[in-house]
N, C-alpha and C positions, 0 to 999 in steps of 0.2 A: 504494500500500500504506500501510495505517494502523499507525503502533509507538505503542504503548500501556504504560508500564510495569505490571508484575505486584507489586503490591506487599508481596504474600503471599511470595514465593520469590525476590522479587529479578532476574528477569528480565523480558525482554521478549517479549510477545506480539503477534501481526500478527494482523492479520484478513483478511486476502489467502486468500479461497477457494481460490486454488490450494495453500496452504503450510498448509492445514487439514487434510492429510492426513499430517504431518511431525512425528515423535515426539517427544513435549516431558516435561523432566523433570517427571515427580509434582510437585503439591502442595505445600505445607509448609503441614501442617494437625495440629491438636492430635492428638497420639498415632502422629505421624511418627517411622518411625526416622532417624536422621539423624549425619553425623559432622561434627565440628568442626574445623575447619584454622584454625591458632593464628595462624599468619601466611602471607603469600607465600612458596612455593617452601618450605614445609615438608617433611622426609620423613615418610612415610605413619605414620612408627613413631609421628609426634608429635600424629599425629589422637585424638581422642576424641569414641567412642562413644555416643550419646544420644537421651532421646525427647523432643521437644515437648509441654510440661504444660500452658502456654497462651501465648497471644498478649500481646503489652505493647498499653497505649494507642497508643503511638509504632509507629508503623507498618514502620519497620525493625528490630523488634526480638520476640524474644519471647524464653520460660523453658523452659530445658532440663534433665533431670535426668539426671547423668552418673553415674557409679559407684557406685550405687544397692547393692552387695554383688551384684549377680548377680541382684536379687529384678527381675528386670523388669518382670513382672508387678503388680507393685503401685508401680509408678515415683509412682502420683499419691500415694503414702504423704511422698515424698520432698522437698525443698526444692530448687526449681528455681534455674538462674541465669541471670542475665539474657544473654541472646546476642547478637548484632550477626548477622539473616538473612545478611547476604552472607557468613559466616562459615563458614555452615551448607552442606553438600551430601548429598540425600539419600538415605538407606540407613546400611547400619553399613559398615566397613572390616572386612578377613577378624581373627578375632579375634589370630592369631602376629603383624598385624604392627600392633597397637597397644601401648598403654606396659604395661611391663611390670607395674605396681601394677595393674592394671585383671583381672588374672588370679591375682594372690599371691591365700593364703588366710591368716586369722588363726589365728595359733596359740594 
């Protein structure tokens, strides 16, 4: 079996015919959703929610735009920050249990 790292999502990919049948996480590809885990052994509540705006040069890395106001939809309006992929896991977290600012509204 051939391991090959994935340099897009931070994992490993085999080429082993038989294990090409073995569900692999999505992508991480510009316009990903994606949540961000701050450190090791975080709780979920510490995660934040974001989309992938684009890739860096540096191969472990790309720009994510977090707390956008809600506007998701136009995330590429937004100033992305630089992310460290292994950071990265993809999909959002259920919205009750990320940080509470990510839900306030301005008064």
């Amino acid at each position: 079996m051939i391991v090959k790292p994935n340099m897009i999502s931070g994992s490993f990919l085999t080429s082993n015919k038989n294990l090409n049948s073995m569900p692999r996480e999505p992508k991480l590809i510009v316009g990903a959703k994606v949540h961000y885990i701050p450190f090791t052994g975080a709780h979920e509540s510490n995660y934040e929610n974001g989309i992938i705006k684009s890739m860096c040069e540096d191969p472990g890395f790309c720009f994510v735009v977090y707390h956008c106001a809600g506007d998701w939809d136009n995330y590429t309006n937004y100033t992305g920050q630089r992310t460290a992929i292994e950071q990265l896991k993809y999909g959002w977290v259920q919205k009750d249990q990320t940080l509470e600012h990510e839900e306030t509204k301005v008064r």
